[in-house]
Backbone and ligand atoms as CSV (ligand in chain L), in Angstrom:
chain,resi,resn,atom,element,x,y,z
A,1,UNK,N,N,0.864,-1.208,0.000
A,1,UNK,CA,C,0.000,0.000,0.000
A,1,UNK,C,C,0.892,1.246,0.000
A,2,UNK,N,N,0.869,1.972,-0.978
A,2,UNK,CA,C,1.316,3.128,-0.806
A,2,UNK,C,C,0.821,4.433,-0.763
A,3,UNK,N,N,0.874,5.715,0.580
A,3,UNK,CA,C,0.240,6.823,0.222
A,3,UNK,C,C,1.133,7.843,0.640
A,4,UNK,N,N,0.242,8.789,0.191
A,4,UNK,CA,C,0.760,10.309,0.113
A,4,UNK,C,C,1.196,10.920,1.669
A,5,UNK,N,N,1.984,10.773,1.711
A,5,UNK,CA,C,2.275,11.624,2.929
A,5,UNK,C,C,2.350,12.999,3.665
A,6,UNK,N,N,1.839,13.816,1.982
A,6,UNK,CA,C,1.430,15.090,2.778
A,6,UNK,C,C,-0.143,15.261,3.047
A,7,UNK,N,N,-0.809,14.165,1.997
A,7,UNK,CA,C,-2.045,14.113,2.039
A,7,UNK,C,C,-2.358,13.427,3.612
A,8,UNK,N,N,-1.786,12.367,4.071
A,8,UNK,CA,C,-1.639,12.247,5.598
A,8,UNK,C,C,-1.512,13.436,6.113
A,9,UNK,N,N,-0.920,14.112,6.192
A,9,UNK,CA,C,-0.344,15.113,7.671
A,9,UNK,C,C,-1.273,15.877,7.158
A,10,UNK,N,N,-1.788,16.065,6.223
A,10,UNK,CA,C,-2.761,17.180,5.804
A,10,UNK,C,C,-4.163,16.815,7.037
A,11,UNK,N,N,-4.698,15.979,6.637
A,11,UNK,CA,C,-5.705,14.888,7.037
A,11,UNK,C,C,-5.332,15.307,9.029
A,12,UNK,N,N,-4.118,15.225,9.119
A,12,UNK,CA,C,-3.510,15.000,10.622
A,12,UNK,C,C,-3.471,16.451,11.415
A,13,UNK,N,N,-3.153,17.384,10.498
A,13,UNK,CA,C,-3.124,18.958,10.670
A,13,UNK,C,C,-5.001,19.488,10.902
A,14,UNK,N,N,-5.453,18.982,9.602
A,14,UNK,CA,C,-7.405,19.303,10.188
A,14,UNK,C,C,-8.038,18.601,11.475
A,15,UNK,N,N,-7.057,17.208,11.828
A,15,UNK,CA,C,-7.704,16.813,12.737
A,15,UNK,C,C,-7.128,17.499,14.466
A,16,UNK,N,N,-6.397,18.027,14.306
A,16,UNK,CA,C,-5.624,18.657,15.087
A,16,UNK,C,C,-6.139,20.394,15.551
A,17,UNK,N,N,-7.501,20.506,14.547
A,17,UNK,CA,C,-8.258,21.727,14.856
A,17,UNK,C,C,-9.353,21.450,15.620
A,18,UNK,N,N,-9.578,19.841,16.017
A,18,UNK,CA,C,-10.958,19.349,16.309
A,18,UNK,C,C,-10.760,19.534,17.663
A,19,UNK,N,N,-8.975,19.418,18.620
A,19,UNK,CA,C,-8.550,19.231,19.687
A,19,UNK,C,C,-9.191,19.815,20.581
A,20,UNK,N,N,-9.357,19.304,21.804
A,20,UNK,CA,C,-10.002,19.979,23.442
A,20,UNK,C,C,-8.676,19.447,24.053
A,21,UNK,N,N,-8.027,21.137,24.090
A,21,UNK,CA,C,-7.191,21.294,24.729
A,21,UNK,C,C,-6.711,22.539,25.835
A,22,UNK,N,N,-7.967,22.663,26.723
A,22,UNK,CA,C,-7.725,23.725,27.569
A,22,UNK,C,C,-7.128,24.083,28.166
A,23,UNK,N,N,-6.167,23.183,29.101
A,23,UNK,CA,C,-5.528,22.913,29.789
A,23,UNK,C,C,-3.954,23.320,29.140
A,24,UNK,N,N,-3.484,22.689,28.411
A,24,UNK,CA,C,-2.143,22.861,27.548
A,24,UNK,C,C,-1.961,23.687,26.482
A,25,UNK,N,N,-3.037,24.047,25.721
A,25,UNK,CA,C,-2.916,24.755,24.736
A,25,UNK,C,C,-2.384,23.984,23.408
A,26,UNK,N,N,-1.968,23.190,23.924
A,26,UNK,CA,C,-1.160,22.160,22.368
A,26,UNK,C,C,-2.019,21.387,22.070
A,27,UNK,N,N,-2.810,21.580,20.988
A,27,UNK,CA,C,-3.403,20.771,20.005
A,27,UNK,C,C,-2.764,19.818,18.904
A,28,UNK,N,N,-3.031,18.864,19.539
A,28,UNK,CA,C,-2.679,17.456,18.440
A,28,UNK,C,C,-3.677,16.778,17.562
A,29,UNK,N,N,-2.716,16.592,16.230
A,29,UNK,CA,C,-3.863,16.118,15.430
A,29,UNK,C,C,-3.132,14.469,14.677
A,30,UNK,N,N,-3.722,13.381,14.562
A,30,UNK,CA,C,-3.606,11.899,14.174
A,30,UNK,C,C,-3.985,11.787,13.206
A,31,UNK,N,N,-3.712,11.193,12.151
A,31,UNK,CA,C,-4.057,10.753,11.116
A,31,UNK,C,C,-3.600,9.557,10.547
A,32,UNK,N,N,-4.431,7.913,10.832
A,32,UNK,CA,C,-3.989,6.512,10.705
A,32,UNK,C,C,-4.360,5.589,9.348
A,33,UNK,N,N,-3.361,5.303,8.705
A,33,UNK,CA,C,-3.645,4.804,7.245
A,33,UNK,C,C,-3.714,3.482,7.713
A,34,UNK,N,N,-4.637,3.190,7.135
A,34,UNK,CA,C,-4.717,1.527,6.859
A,34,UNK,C,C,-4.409,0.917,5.675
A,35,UNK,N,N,-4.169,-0.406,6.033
A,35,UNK,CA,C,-3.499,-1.296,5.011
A,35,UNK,C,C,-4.296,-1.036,3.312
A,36,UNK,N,N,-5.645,-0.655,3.544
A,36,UNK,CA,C,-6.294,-0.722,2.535
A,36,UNK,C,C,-6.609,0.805,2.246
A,37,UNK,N,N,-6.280,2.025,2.848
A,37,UNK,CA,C,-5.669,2.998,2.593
A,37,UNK,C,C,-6.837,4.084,2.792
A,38,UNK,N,N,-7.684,3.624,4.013
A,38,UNK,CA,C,-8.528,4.342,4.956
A,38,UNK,C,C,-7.309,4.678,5.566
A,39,UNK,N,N,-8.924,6.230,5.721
A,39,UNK,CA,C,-7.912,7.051,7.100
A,39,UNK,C,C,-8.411,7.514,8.086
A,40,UNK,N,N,-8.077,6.992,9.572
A,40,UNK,CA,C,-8.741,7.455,10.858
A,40,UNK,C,C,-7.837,8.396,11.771
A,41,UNK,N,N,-8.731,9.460,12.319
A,41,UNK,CA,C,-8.428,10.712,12.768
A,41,UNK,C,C,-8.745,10.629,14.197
A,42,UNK,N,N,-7.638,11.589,14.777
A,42,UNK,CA,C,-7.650,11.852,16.060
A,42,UNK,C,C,-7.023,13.019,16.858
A,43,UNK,N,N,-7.770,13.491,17.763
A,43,UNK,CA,C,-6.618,14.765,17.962
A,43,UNK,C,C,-7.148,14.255,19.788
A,44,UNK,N,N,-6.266,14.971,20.547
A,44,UNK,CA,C,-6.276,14.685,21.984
A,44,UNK,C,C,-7.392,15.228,22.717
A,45,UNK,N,N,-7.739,14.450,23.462
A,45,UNK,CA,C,-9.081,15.276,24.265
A,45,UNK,C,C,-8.417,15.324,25.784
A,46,UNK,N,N,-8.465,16.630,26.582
A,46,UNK,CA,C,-7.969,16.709,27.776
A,46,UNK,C,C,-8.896,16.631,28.911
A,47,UNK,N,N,-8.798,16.361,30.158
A,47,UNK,CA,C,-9.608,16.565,31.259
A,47,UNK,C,C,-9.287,17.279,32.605
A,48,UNK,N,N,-10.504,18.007,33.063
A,48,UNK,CA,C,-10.010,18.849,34.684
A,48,UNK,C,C,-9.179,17.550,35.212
A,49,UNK,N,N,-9.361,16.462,35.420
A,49,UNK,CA,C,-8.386,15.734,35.962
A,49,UNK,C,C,-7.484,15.034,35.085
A,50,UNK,N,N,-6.220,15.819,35.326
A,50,UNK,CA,C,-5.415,15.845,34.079
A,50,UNK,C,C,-4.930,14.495,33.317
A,51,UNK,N,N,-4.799,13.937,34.241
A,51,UNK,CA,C,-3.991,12.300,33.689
A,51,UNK,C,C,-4.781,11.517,32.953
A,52,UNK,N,N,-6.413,12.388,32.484
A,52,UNK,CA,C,-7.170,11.212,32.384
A,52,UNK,C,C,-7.288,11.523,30.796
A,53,UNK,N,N,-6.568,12.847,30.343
A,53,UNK,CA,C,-6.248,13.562,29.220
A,53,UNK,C,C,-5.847,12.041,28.151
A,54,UNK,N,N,-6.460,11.939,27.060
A,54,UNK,CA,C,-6.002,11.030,25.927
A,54,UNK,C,C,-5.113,11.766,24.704
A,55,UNK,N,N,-4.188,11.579,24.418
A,55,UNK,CA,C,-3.124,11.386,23.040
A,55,UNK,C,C,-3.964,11.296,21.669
A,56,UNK,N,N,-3.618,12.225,20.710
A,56,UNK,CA,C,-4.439,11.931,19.507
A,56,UNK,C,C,-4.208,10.878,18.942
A,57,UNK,N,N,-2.962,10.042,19.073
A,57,UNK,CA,C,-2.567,8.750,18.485
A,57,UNK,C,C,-3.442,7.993,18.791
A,58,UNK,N,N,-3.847,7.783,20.258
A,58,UNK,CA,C,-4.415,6.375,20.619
A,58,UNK,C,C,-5.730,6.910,20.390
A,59,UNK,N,N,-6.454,7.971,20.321
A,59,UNK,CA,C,-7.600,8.244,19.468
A,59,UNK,C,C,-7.839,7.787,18.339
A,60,UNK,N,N,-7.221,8.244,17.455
A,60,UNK,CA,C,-7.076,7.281,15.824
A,60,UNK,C,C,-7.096,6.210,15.507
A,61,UNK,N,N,-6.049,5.555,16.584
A,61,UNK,CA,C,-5.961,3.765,16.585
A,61,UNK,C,C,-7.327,3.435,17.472
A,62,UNK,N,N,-8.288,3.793,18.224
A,62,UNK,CA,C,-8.872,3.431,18.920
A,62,UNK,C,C,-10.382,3.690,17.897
A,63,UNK,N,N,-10.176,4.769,17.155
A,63,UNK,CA,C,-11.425,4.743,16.278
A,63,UNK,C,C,-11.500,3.323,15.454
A,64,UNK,N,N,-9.852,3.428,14.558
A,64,UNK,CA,C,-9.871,2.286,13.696
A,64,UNK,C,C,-10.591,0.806,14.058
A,65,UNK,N,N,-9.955,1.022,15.099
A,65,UNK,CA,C,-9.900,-0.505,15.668
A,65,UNK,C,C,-11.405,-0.927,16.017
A,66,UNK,N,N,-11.964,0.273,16.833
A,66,UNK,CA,C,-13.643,0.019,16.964
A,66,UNK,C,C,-14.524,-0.062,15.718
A,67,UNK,N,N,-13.941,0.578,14.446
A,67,UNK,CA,C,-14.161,-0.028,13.127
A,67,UNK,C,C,-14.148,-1.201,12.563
A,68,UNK,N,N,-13.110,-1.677,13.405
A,68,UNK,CA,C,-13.055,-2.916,12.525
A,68,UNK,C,C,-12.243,-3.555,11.973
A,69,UNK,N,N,-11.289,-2.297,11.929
A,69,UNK,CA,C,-9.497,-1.985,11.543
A,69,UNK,C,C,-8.502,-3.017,12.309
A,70,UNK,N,N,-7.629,-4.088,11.577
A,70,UNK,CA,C,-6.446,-4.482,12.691
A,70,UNK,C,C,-5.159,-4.205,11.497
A,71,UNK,N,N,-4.996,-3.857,10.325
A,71,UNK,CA,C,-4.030,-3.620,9.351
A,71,UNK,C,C,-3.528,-2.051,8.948
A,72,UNK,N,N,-2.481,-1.716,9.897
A,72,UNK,CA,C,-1.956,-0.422,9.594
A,72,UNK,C,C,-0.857,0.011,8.948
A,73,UNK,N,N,-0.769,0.924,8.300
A,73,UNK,CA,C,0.614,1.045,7.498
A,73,UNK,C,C,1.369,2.540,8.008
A,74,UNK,N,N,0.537,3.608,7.775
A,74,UNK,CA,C,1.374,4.694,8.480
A,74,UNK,C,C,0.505,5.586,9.486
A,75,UNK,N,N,0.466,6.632,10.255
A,75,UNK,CA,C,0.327,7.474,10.855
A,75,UNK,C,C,1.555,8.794,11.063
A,76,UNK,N,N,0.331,9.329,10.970
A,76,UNK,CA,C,0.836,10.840,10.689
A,76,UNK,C,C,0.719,11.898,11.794
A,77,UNK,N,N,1.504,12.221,12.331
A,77,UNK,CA,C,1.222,13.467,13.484
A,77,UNK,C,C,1.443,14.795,13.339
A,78,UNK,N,N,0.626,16.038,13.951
A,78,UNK,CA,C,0.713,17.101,13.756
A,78,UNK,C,C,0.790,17.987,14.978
A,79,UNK,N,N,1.697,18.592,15.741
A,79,UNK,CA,C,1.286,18.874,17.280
A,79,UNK,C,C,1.900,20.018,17.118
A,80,UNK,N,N,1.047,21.318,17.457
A,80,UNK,CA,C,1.048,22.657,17.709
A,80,UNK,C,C,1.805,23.134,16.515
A,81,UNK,N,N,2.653,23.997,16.562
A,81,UNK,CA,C,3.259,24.590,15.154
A,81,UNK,C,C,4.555,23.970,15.290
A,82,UNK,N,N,4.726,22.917,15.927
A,82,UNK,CA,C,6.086,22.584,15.998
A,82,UNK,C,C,6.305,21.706,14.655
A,83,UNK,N,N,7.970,21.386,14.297
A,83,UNK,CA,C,8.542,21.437,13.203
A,83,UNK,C,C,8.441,19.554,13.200
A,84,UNK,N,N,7.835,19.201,14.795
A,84,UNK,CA,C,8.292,17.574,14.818
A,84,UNK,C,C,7.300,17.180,15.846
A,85,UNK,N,N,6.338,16.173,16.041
A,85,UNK,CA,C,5.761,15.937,17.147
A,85,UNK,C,C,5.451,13.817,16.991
A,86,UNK,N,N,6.482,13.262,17.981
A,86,UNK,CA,C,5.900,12.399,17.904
A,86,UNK,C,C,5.821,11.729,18.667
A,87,UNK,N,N,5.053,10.231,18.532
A,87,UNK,CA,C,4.238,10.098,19.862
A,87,UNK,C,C,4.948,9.764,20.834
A,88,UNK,N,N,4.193,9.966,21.926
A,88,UNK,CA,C,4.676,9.643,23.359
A,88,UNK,C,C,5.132,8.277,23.705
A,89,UNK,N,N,5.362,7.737,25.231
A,89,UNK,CA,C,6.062,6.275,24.678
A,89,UNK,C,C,5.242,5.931,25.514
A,90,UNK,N,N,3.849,6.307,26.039
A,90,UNK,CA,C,2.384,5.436,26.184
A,90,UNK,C,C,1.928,5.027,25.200
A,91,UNK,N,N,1.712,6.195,23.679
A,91,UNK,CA,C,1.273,5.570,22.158
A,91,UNK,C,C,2.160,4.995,21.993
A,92,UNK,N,N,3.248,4.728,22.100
A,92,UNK,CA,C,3.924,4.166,21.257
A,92,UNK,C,C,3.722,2.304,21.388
A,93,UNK,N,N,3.875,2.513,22.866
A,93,UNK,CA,C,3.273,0.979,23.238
A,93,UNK,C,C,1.886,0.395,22.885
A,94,UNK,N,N,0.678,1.099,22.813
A,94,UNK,CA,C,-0.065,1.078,22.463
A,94,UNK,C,C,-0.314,0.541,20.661
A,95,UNK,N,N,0.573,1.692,20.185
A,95,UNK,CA,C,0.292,1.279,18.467
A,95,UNK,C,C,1.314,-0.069,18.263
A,96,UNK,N,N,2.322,-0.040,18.982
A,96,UNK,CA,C,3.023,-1.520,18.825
A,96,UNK,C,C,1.993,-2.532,18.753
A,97,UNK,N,N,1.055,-2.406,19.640
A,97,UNK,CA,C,-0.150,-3.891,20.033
A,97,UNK,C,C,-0.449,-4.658,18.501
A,98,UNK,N,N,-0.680,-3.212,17.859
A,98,UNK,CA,C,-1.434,-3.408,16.562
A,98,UNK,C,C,-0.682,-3.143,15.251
A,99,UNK,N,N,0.603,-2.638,15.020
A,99,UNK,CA,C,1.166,-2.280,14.220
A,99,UNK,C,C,2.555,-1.981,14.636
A,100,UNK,N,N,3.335,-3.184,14.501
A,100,UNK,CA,C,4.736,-3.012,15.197
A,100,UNK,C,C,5.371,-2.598,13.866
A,101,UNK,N,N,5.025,-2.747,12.760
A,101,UNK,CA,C,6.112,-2.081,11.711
A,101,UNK,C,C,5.540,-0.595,11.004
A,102,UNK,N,N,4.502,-0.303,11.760
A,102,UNK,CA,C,4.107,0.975,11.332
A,102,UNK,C,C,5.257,1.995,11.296
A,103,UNK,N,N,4.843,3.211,9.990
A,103,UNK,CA,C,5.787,4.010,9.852
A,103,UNK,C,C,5.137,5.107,10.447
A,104,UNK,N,N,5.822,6.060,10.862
A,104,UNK,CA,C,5.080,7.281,11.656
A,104,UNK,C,C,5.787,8.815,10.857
A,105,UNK,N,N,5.613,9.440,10.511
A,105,UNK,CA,C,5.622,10.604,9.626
A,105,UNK,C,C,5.093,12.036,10.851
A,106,UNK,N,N,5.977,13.265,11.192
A,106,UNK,CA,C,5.771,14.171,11.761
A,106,UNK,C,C,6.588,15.587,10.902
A,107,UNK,N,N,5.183,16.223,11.144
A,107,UNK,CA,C,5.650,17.947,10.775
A,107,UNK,C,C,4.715,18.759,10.330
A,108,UNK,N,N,4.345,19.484,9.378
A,108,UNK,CA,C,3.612,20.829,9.354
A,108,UNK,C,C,3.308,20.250,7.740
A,109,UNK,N,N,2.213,20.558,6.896
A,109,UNK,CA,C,1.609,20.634,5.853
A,109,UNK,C,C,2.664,21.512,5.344
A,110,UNK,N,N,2.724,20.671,3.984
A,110,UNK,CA,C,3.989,21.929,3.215
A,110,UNK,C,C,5.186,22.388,3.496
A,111,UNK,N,N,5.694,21.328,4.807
A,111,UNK,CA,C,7.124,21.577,4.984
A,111,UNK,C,C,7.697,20.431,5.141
A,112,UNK,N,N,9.138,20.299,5.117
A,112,UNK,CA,C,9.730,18.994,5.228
A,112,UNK,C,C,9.265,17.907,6.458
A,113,UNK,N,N,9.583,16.753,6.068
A,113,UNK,CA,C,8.725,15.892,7.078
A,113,UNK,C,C,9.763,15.126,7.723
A,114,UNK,N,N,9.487,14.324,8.836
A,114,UNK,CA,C,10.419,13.254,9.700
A,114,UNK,C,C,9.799,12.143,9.973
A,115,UNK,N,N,10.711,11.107,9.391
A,115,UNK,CA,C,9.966,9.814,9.517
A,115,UNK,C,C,10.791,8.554,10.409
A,116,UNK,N,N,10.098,7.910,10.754
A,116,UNK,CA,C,10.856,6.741,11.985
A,116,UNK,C,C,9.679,5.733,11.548
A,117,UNK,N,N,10.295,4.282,12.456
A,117,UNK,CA,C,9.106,3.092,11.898
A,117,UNK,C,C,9.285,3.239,13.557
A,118,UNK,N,N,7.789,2.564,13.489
A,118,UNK,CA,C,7.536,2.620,15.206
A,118,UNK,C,C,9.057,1.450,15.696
A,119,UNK,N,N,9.207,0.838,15.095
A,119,UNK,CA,C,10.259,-0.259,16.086
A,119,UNK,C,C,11.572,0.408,16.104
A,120,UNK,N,N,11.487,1.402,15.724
A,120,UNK,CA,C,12.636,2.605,15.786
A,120,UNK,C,C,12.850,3.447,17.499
A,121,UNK,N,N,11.184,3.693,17.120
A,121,UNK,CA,C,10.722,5.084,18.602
A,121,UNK,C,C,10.704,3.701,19.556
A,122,UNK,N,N,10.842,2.661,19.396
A,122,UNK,CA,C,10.566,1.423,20.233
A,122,UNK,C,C,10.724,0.286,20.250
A,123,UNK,N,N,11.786,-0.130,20.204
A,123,UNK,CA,C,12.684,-1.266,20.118
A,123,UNK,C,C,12.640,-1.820,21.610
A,124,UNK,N,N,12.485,-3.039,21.149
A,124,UNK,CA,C,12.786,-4.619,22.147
A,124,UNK,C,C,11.836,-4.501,22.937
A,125,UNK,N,N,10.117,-4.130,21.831
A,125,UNK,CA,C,8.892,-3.709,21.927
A,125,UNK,C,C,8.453,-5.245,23.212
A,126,UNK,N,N,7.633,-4.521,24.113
A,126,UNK,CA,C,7.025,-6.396,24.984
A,126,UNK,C,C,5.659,-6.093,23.958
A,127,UNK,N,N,5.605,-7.219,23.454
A,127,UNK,CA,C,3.812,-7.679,23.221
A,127,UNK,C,C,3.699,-8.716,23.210
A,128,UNK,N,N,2.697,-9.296,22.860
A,128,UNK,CA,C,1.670,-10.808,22.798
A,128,UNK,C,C,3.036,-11.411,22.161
A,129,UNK,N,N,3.478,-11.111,21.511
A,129,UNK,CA,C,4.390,-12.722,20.913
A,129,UNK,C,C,5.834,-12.604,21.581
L,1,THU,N1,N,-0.243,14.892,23.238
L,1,THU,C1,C,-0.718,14.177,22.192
L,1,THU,O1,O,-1.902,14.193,21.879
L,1,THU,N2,N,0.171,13.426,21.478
L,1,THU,C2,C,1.516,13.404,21.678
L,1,THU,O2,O,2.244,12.729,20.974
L,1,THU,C3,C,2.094,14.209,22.748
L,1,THU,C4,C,1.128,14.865,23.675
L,1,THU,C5,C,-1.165,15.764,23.976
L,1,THU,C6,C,-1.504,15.342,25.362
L,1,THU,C7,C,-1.877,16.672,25.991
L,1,THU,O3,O,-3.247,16.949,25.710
L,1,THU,C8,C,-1.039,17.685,25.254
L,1,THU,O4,O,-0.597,17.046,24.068
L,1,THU,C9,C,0.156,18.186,26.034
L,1,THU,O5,O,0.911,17.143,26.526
């Protein structure tokens, strides 16, 4: 499967306007390709009790997956105006569950991009096998 990767972060940048982020001010936006080259969106939702705040990553993977989704190929992140945003190493464990060779793509619509495969951001990953 191959796709566009600005058309991702594009996708990842609109979803990143949807954010409830009162608390931090940094709006994150997800954008998760599937094997068959759907795309599920996510941006972070925060709470008065802070820890209970969710990651736009595991939003995206958590839409997919309640879809129906277990075949991922890339995700795309977009967080505040920064030049690089990627995920935390709660998502990261998380998207391992379901996509240990996923590629992950971070930066701004229309500017150069940065790419890592999740077993990069996360090597000598623990899961099911
Ligand atoms: N956040 C994400 O949504 N994804 C990341 O990769 C890093 C952090 C959110 C969580 C919180 O709402 C805000 O950014 C500041 O940490």
């Amino acid at each position: 499967m191959t796709y566009n990767h600005q058309e991702l972060i594009a996708a990842a940048a609109r979803a990143k306007e949807k954010a409830y982020a009162p608390y931090s001010r940094f709006k994150v936006g997800a954008a998760l390709c599937t094997a068959g080259g759907k795309i599920y969106i996510g941006c972070n939702i925060e709470n008065a009790s802070y820890s209970l705040t969710i990651c736009a990553e595991r939003v995206a993977l958590f839409q997919a997956i309640a879809a129906g989704e277990r075949d991922f190929v890339a995700l795309a992140v977009v967080g505040g105006d920064q030049a690089a945003c990627f995920p935390c190493g709660a998502c990261r464990q998380v998207l391992a569950e379901f996509a240990p060779e996923l590629e992950v793509i971070t930066g701004q619509p229309g500017s150069p991009l940065y790419r890592r495969l999740l077993r990069e951001l996360l090597p000598d990953t623990f899961t099911l096998k």
